[in-house]
C-alpha positions in Angstrom: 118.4 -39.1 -176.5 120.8 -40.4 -178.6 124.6 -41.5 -177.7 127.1 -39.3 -178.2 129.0 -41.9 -179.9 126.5 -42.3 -182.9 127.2 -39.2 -184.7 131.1 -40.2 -184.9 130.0 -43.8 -186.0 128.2 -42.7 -188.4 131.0 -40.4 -190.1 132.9 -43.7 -189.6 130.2 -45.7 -191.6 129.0 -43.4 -194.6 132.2 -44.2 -196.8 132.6 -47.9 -195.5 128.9 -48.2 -196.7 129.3 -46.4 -199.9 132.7 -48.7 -200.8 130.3 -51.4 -200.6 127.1 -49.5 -202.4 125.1 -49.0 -199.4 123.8 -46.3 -197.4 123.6 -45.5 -193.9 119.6 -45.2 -192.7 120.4 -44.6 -188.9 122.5 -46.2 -185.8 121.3 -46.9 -182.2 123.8 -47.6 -179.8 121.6 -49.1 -176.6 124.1 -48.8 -173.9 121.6 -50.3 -171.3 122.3 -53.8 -172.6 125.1 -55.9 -171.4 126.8 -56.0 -173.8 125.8 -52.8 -175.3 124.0 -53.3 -178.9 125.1 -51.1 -181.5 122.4 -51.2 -184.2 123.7 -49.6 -188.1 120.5 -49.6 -190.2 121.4 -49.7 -194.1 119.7 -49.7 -197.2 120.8 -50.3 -200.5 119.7 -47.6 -203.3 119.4 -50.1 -206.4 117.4 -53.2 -205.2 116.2 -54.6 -202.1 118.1 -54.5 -198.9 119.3 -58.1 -198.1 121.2 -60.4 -195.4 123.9 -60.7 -198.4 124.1 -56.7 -197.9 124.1 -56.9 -193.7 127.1 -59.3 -194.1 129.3 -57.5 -196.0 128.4 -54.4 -194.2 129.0 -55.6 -190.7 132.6 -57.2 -191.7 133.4 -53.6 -193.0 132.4 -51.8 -190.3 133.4 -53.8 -187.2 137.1 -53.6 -188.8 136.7 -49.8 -189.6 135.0 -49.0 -185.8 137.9 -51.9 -184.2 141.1 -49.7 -186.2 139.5 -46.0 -184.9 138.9 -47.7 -181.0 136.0 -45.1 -180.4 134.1 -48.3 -177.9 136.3 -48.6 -175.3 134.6 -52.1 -174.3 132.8 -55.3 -175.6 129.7 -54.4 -177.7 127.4 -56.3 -179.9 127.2 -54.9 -184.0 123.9 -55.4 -185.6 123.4 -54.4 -188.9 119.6 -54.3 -189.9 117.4 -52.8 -192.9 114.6 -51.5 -192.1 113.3 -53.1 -195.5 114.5 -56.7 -194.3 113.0 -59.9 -194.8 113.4 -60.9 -191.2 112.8 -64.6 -191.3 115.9 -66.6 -191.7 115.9 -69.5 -194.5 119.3 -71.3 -195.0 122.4 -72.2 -193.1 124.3 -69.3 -194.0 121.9 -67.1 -192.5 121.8 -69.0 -189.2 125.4 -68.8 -188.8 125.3 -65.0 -189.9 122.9 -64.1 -187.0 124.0 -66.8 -184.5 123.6 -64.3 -181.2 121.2 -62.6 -182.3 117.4 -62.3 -181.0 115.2 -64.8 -182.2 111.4 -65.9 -182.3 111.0 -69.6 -183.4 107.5 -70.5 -183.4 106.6 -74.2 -183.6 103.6 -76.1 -184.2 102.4 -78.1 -182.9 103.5 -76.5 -179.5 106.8 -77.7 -178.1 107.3 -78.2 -174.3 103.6 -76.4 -173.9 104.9 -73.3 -176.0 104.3 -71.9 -179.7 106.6 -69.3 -179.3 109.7 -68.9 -178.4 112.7 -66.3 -177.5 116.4 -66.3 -177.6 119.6 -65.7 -178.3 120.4 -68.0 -181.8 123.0 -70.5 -181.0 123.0 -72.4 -184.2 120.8 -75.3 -186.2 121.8 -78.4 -187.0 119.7 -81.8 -188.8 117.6 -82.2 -185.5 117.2 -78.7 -183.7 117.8 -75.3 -183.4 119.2 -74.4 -180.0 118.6 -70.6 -178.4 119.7 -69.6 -175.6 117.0 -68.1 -172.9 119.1 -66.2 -170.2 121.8 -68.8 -170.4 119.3 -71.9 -170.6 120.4 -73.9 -173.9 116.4 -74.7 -175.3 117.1 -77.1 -178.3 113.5 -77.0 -180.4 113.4 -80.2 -183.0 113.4 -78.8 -186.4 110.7 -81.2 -187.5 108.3 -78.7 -185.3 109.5 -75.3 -186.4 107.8 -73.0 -188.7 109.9 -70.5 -188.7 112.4 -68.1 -187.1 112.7 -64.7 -187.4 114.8 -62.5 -186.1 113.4 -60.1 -183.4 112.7 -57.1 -184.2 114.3 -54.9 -181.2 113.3 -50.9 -180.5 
């Protein structure tokens, strides 16, 4: 079913989008989280959908959906394209999705694990750090293959 909220933030959305040449795909607003997650899925109509895109469209939005005070408490904005390239490269993206859901697989294993799942905390020369149900894991980089953000439905 979907919140009752999603319809009003997606009025909200559709112009702050279109100022910014995107479109709105879809919201989810998953209440049953703590803090709630409010996903915005976007596209943009003339080339590929990218993190450049998610960026500017979540500082719009959380200052539009902040101004009309329609979430009366803390919440979490994620803005996500269904089209995205979900693995995160450079430092700009780490610090754009720091809190967000990650899988950083390593190899060989690290602590007896390949995979593993978190909140992002950040990367630095030596590690990135997640957070695992508020356990700070710090993974040296010189074992990670990747990390992707994690794909949440």
């Amino acid at each position: 079913m979907t919140h009752p909220l999603v319809p009003q933030i997606i009025e909200l959305a559709t112009p702050v989008a279109e100022q910014i040449g995107l479109e709105i795909v879809g919201a989810v607003f998953h209440t049953n989280q703590r803090p709630p997650v409010l996903r915005v899925d976007i596209r943009n109509p003339n080339q590929d959908t990218g993190l450049d895109d998610c960026e500017r469209m979540s500082r719009a939005l959380e200052a539009t959906l902040d101004a009309a005070e329609i979430i009366p408490d803390a919440y979490v904005l994620e803005i996500s394209s269904p089209g995205i390239s979900r693995q995160l490269e450079n430092d700009r993206e780490f610090i754009s999705f720091k809190g967000f859901p990650v899988i950083v697989q390593t190899s060989p294993p690290h602590e007896g694990q390949q995979e593993w799942n978190g909140q992002l905390i950040r990367r630095d020369e030596t590690a990135v750090y997640i957070n695992q149900k508020g356990r700070v894991v710090q993974i040296p980089r010189s074992l990670v293959v990747r990390v992707q953000l994690e794909e949440r439905h």
